[in-house]
C-alpha positions in Angstrom: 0.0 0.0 0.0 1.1 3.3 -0.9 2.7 5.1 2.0 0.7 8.3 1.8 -2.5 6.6 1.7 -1.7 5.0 4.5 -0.9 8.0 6.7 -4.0 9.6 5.5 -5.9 7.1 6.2 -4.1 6.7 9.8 -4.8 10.4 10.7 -8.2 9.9 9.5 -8.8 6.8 12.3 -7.0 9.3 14.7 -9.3 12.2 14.4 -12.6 10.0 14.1 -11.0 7.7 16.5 -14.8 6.9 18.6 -16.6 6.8 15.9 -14.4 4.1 13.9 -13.7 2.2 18.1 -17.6 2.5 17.9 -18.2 1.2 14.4 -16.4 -1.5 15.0 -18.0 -2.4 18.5 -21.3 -2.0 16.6 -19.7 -4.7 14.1 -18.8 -6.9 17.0 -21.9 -7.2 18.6 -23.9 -7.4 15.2 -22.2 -10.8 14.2 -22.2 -12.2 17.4 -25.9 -11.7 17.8 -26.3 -13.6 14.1 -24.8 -16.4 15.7 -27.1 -16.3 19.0 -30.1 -15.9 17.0 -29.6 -18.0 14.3 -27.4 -21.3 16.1 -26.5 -23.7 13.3 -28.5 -21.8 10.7 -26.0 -18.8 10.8 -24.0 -18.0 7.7 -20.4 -18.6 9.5 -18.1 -17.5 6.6 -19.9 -14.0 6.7 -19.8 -14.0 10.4 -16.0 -14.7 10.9 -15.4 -12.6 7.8 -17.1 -9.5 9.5 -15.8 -10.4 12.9 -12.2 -10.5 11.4 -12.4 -7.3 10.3 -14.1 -5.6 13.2 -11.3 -6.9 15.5 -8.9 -5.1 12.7 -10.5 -1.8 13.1 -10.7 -2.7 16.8 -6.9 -3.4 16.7 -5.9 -0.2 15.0 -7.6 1.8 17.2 -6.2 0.4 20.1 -2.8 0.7 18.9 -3.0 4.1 18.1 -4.2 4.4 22.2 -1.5 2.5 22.5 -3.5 0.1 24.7 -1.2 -3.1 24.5 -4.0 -5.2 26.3 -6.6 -4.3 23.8 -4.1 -4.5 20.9 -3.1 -8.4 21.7 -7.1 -9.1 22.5 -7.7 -8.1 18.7 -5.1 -9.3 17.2 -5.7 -12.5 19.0 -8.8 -11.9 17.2 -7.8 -12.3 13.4 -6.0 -15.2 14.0 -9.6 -16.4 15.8 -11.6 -15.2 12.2 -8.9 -16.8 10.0 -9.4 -20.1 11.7 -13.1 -19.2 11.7 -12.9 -18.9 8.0 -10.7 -21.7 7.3 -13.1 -24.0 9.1 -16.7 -22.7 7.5 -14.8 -22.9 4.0 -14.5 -27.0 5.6 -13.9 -28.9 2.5 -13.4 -26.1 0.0 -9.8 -24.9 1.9 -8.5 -28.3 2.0 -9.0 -28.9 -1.6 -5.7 -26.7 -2.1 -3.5 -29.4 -0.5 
């Protein structure tokens, strides 16, 4: 990614730094309540897809706190939605062994 777009779009999370924390609260809680209404039903891939990336937002925000506790919680979070992902792909991801 181009450097400059990058720091743009860095000092745009830092201004609007809420708003983007809350968006992706809002995103948390959305995907989690798919999976409590909807049990086995749920549409997994989408709900470790959008979970994924609301614990990126989550994480940038938290390093640009600089809140190490929340930082390592999110990251430990994309690793949780890759594995999500990986596993509601099921036979699909393993086919590219």
């Amino acid at each position: 990614m181009n450097r400059g777009i990058f720091l743009r779009m860095n000092s745009f999370v830092a201004r609007h730094i809420r708003t983007v924390e809350m968006i992706g609260v809002v995103m948390r809680i959305f995907s989690f309540s798919i999976v409590s209404w909807m049990g086995s039903d749920s549409p997994f891939l989408f709900v470790w897809a959008f979970n994924t990336v609301d614990a990126m937002i989550l994480t940038w925000c938290a390093i640009i706190k600089k809140d190490f506790a929340y930082s390592l919680l999110n990251v430990f979070w994309i690793g949780v939605g890759v594995v999500g992902m990986a596993r509601a792909l099921g036979p699909v991801a393993s086919l590219s062994h």
